[in-house]
C-alpha positions as CSV (number, residue, x, y, z in Angstrom):
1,X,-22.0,55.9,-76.5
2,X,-20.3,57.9,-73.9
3,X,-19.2,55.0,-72.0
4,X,-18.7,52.9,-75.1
5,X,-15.7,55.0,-76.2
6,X,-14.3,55.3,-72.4
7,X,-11.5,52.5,-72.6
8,X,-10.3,53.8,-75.6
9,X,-10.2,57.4,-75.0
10,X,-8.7,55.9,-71.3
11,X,-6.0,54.3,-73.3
12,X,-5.0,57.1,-75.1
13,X,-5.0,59.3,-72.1
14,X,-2.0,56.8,-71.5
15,X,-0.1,58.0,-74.7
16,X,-0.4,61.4,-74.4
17,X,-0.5,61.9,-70.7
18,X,3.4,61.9,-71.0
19,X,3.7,64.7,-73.7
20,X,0.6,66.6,-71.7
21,X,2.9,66.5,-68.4
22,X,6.0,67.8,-70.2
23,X,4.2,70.8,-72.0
24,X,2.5,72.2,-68.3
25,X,5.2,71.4,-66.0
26,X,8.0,73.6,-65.3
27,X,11.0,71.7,-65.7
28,X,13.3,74.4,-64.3
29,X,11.7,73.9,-60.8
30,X,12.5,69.9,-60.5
31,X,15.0,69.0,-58.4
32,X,16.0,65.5,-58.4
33,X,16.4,63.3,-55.4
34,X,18.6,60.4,-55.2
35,X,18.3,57.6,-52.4
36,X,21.3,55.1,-52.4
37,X,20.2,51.5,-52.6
38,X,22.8,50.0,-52.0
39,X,26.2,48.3,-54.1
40,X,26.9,51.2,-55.9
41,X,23.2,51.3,-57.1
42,X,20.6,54.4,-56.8
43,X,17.1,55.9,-57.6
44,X,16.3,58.7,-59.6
45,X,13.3,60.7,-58.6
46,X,12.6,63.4,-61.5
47,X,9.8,64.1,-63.6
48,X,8.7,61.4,-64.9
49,X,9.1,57.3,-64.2
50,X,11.7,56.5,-61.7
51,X,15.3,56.6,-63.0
52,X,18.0,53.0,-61.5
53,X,21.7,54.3,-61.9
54,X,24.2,51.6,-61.4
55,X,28.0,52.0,-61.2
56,X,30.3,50.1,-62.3
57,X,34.5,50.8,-62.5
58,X,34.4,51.6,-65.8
59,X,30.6,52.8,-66.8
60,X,27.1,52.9,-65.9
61,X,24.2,51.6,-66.7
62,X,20.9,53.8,-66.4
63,X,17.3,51.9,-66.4
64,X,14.6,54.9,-68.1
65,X,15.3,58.4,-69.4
66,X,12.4,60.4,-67.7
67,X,10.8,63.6,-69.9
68,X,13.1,64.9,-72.7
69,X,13.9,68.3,-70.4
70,X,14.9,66.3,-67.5
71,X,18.3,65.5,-69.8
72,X,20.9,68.1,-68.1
73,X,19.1,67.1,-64.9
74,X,19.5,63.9,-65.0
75,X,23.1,63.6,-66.0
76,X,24.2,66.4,-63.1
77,X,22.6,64.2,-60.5
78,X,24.7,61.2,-61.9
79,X,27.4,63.3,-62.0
80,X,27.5,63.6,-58.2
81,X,27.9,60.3,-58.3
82,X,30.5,59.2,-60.2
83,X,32.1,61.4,-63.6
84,X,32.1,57.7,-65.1
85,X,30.0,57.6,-68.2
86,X,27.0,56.1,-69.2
87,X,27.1,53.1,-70.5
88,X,23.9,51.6,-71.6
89,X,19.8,53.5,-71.1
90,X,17.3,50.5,-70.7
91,X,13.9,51.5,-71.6
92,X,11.3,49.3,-69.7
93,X,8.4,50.1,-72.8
94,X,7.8,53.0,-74.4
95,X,6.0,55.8,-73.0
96,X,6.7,59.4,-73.0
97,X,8.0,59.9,-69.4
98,X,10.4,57.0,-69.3
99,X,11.5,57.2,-72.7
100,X,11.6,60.7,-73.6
101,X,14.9,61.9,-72.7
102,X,16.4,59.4,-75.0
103,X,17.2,61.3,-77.8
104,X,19.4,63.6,-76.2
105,X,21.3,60.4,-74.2
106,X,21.4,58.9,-77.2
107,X,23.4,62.0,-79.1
108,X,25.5,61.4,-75.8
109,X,26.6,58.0,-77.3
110,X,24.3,55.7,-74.6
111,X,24.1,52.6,-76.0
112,X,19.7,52.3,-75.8
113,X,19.2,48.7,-74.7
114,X,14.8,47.6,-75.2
115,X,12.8,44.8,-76.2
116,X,12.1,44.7,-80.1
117,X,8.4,46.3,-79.3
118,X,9.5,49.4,-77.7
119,X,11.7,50.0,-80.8
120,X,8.5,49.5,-83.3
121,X,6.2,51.1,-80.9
122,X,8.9,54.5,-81.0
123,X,9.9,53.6,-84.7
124,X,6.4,53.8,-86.0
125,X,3.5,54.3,-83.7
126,X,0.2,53.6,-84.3
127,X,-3.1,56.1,-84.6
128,X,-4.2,57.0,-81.2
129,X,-8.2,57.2,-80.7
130,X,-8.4,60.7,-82.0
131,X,-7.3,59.1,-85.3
132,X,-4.2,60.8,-84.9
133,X,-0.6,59.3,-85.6
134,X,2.0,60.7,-83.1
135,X,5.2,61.8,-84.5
136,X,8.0,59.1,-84.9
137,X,11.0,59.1,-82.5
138,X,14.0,60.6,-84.0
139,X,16.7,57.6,-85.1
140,X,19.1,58.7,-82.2
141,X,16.2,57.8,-79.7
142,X,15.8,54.0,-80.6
143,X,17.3,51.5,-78.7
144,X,20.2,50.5,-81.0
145,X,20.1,46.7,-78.8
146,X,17.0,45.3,-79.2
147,X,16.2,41.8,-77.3
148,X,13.0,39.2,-77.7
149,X,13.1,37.4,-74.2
150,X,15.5,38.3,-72.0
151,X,19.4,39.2,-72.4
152,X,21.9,40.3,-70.0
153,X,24.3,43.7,-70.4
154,X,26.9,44.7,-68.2
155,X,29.8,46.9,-67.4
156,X,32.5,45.8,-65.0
157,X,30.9,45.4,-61.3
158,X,27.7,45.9,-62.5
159,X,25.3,43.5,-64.6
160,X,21.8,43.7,-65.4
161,X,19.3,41.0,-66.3
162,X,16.8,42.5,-68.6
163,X,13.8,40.3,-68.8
164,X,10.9,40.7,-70.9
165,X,6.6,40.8,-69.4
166,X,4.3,40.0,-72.3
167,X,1.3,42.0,-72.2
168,X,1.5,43.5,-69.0
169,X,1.4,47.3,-69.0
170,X,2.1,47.4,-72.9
171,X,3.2,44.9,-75.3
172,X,7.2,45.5,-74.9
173,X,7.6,46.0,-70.8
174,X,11.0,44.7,-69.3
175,X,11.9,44.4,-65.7
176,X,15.8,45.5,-64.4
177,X,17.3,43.0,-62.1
178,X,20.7,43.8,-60.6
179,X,21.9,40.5,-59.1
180,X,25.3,42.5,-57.6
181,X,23.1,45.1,-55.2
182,X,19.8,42.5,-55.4
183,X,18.0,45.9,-56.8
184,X,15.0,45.3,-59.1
185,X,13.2,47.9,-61.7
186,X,9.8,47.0,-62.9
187,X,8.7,50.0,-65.0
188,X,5.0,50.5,-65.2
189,X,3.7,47.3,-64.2
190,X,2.6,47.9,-60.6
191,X,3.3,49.3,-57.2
192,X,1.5,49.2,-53.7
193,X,-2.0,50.6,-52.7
194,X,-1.8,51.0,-56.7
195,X,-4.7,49.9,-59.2
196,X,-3.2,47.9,-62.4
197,X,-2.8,50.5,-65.7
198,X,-2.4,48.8,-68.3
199,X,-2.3,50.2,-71.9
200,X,-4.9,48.5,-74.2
201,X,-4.1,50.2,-76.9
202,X,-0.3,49.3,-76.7
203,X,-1.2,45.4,-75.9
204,X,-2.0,45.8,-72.2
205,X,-3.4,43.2,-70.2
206,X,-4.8,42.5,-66.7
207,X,-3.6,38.9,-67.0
208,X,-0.1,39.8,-68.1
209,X,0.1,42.5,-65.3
210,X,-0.6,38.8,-63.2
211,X,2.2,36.9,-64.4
212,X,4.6,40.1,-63.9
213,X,4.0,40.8,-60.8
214,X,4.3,37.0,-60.1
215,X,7.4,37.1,-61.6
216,X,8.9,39.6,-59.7
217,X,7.9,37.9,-56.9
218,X,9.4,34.9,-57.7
219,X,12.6,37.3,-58.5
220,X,13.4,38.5,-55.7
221,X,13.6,37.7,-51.8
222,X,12.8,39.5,-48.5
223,X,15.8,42.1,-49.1
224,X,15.6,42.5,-52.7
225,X,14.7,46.8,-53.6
226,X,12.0,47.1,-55.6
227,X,11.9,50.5,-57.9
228,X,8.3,50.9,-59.0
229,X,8.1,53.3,-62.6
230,X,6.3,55.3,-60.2
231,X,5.9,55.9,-56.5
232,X,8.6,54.8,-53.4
233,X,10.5,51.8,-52.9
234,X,9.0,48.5,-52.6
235,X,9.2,45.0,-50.7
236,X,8.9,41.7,-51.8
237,X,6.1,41.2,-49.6
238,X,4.3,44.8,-51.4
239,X,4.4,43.1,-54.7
240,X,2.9,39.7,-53.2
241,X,0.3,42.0,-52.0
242,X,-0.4,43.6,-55.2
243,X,-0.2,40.3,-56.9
244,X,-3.1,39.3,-54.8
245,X,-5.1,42.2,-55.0
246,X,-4.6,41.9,-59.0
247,X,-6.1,38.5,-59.1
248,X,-9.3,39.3,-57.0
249,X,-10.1,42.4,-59.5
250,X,-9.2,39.9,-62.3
251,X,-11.8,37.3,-61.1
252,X,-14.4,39.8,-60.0
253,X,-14.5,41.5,-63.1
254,X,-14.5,38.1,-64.9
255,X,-17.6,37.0,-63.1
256,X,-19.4,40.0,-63.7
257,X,-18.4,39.8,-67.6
258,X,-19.0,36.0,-67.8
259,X,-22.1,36.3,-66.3
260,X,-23.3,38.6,-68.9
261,X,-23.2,41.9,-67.4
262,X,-22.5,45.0,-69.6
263,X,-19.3,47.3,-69.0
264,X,-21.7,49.9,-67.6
265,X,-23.2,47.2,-65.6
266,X,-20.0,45.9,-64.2
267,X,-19.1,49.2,-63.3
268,X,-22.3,49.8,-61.4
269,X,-22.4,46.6,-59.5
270,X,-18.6,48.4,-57.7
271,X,-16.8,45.1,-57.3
272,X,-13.9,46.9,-55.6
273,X,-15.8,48.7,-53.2
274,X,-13.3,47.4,-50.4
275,X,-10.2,47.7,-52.7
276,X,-10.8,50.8,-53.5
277,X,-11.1,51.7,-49.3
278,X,-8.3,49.8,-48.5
279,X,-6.1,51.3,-50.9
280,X,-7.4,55.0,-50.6
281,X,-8.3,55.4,-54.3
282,X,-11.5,57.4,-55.9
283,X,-14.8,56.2,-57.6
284,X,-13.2,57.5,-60.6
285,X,-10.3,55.2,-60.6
286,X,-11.9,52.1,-59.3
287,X,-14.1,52.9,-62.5
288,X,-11.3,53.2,-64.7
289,X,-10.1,49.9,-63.3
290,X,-13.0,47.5,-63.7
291,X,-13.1,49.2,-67.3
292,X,-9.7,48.7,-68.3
293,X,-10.0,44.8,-66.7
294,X,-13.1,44.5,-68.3
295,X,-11.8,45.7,-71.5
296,X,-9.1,43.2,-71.5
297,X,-10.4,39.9,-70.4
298,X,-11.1,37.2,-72.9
């Protein structure tokens, strides 16, 4: 029973990591680096996912809002960029630490751009595996421009293609691309020497985290700057990478499922062995891994 109930206690480890973070950290100690991409574009680095700032001559636009006490923060960093104001937030899905400080942007007048699922996921979220229903996001943190597929906002000098990834980390990711700077923002769906995390609970899976990756692949080209939700700055050629090592863990795990092993037995058999060296990861999270995979494979 104990490793029964493991992918679902897993995926709500996902939901509440976020609020778990923001109660133990000290937010008065976070400085915030920024690194200039390029074009008038720049990365965030917080508390939380990785922030994209883009300037235009008349506004910005700002790809994730961090945790709620990064606000002042976040804003004072963008400040010593330009005293143009923010335009538009995109949310690329719905957790905690990229979507937290949008209340208090929102109360700023942001214009909160997301696919239609962040908005229901924030609007009215489901029970978590402790039975639990988290609280509802106020109405001045839900994106107020909600998109199905893919749409396109922009201030002057500055556009961004917003492009939805079904079932990839959640049910509602979106990827950033900035054709002017050729900068890309990918949320939560991958990053190098990184194992796919996908949120089952909030329509997660390993096959979507596939076809995303793929997609920012076929995106972008050999200079294109790739901000990860989490971690440094990445190449073309990392996500290829990941890609790859995505579909061997995919078909791994598939073999062992199809071929009738157990969960438990899939994770005993250590398909990633050589992954997991490679990318310098622990037993625990190769386990998690095959789990999660496992968990979502048809």
């Amino acid at each position: 029973m104990r490793y029964l109930a493991w992918t679902a206690v897993a995926a709500m480890a996902l939901l509440v990591a976020g609020a778990n973070a923001a109660q133990q950290q000290d937010f008065s100690k976070v400085e915030v680096k920024t690194t200039d991409l390029g074009k008038d574009v720049y990365m965030l680095e917080g508390a939380g996912g990785n922030v994209v700032v883009a300037v235009g001559t008349n506004g910005v636009i700002m790809v994730d809002s961090e945790f709620a006490p990064m606000h002042d923060k976040l804003k004072a960093a963008i400040a010593k960029i330009t005293n143009l104001p923010i335009s538009y937030l995109i949310n690329t899905h719905y957790h905690g630490d990229h979507t937290g400080g949008n209340a208090a942007f929102g109360k700023d007048g942001v214009i909160i751009i997301a696919q239609a699922n962040v908005k229901n996921r924030l609007a009215k979220p489901t029970p978590g595996a402790n039975g639990q229903t988290p609280a509802a996001a106020p109405p001045e943190a839900l994106p107020s421009g909600v998109y199905t597929d893919k749409t396109t906002i922009a201030v002057a000098n500055q556009s961004a293609e917003v492009i939805h990834v079904p079932n990839a980390h959640t049910d509602g990711d979106s990827f950033v691309y900035f054709p002017e700077a050729n900068v890309m923002a990918v949320g939560d769906t991958g990053g190098a020497n990184r194992y796919p995390n996908m949120d089952v609970r909030g329509g997660g899976t390993i096959d979507g985290m596939i076809a995303a990756a793929q997609a920012f692949v076929d995106k972008a080209n050999d200079r294109t700057k790739i901000v990860p939700g989490h971690g440094p700055l990445a190449t073309k050629a990392d996500f290829q990478a990941y890609h790859d090592m995505l579909v061997k863990i995919r078909d791994r795990v598939a073999a062992l499922k199809s071929g009738g092993k157990t969960e438990d037995q899939a994770v005993a058999a250590k398909p990633l062995a050589d992954i997991q060296a490679e990318i310098k990861q622990d037993d625990m999270a190769s386990e998690r891994a095959v789990r999660l995979v496992y968990e979502t494979l048809k």
